[in-house]
N, C-alpha and C positions, 0 to 999 in steps of 0.2 A: 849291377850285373855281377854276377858270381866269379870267380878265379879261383885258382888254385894255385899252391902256395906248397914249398917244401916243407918238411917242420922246423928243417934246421933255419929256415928263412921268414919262420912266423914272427910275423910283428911283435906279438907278447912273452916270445921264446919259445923255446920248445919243449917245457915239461908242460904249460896248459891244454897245446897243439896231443902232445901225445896222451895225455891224460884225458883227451876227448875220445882218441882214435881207443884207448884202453875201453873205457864206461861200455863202448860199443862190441869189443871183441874179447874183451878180458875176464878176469876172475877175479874173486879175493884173493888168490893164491897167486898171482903171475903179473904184477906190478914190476917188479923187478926186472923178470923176463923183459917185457916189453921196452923200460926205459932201456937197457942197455943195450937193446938192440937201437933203437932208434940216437942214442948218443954213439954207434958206432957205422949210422949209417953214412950213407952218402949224399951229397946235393952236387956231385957233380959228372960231368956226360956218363962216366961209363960206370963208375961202384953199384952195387947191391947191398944192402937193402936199400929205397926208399920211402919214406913214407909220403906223403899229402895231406894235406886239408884240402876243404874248398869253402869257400869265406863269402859273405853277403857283408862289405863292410868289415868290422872287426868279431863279427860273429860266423864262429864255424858251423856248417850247415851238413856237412859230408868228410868222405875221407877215400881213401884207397891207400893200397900202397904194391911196389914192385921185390919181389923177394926171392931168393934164391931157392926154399924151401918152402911147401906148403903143410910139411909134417905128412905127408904120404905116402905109401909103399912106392911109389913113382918117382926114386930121387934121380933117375938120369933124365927126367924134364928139369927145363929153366929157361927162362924168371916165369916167377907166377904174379899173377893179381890176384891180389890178399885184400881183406881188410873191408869191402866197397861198403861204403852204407852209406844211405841220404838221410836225412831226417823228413820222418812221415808229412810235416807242414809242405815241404820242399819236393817231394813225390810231384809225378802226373808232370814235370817240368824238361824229361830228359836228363837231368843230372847226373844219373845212373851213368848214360851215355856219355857224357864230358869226361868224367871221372876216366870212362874208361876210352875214352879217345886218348884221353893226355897220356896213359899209362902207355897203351900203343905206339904211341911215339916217341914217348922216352925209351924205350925200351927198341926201337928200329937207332934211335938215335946213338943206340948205347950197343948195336952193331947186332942184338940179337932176331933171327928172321920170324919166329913165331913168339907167341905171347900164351900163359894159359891158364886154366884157371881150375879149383876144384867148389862143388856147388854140391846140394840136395834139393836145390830152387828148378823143377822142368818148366822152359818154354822161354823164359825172361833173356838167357844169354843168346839164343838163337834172331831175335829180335835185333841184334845189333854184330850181326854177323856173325859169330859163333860156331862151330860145330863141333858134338860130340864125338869123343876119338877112343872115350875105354874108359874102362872103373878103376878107383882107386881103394886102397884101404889105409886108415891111420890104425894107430898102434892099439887101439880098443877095438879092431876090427871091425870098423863101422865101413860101411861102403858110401862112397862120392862118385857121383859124373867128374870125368875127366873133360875140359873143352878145351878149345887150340883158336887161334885166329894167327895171322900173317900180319906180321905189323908192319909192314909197306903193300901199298897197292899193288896185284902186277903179279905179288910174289907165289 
């Protein structure tokens, strides 16, 4: 059965953990970027950043992570979920949905009342609750879907 796992709490340590979460969102150029955020993140209730795995056994299959910034003209939102990727074998299983359940709760746990995300993916976030709230732009003036969820029920 699958789990999710902080990096700072990965079995193999956490440069294999974040060099998986890199392969997927990274570049040749932002190696760096990435470790030094993740050796500055947090594994506990309330800090940001955090990142995830989600592990079958000793193999990582997925990721997410909770971030203060998603590099968007939108910086009076926070935390975002960043990072989500399953690996295609691992699709069609809901993982997506784990990933982002676990996120939602750390993040209600960690005192904040919405959660959100930025995407150019239509229909996929709506599916697990989701709603579009506004566009965003990053700094090459690309446009993103802005989405929002409530990370406790109720809210």
């Amino acid at each position: 059965m699958p789990h999710i796992v902080n990096i700072l709490e990965h079995p193999g340590g956490l440069e294999p953990a974040l060099d998986y979460i890199h392969r997927q969102w990274g570049n040749q150029d932002n190696h760096a970027f990435y470790l030094d955020c993740a050796r500055h993140s947090s594994a506990g209730p309330k800090g940001l950043p955090r990142f995830y795995v989600l592990m079958e056994e000793m193999e990582i299959i997925g990721c997410c992570a909770l971030l203060v910034s998603d590099f968007l003209s939108r910086q009076d939102l926070w935390p975002w979920l960043g990072c989500l990727y399953v690996e295609p074998a691992w699709r069609g299983r809901r993982l997506s949905g784990a990933l982002m359940a676990h996120a939602r709760a750390e993040a209600s746990r960690a005192g904040y009342r919405e959660l959100f995300l930025s995407t150019t993916h239509d229909g996929l976030y709506e599916k697990f609750g989701w709603s579009r709230m506004d566009d965003g732009y990053n700094s090459d003036g690309d446009r993103f879907r802005i989405y929002r969820i409530a990370t406790s029920v109720g809210l």
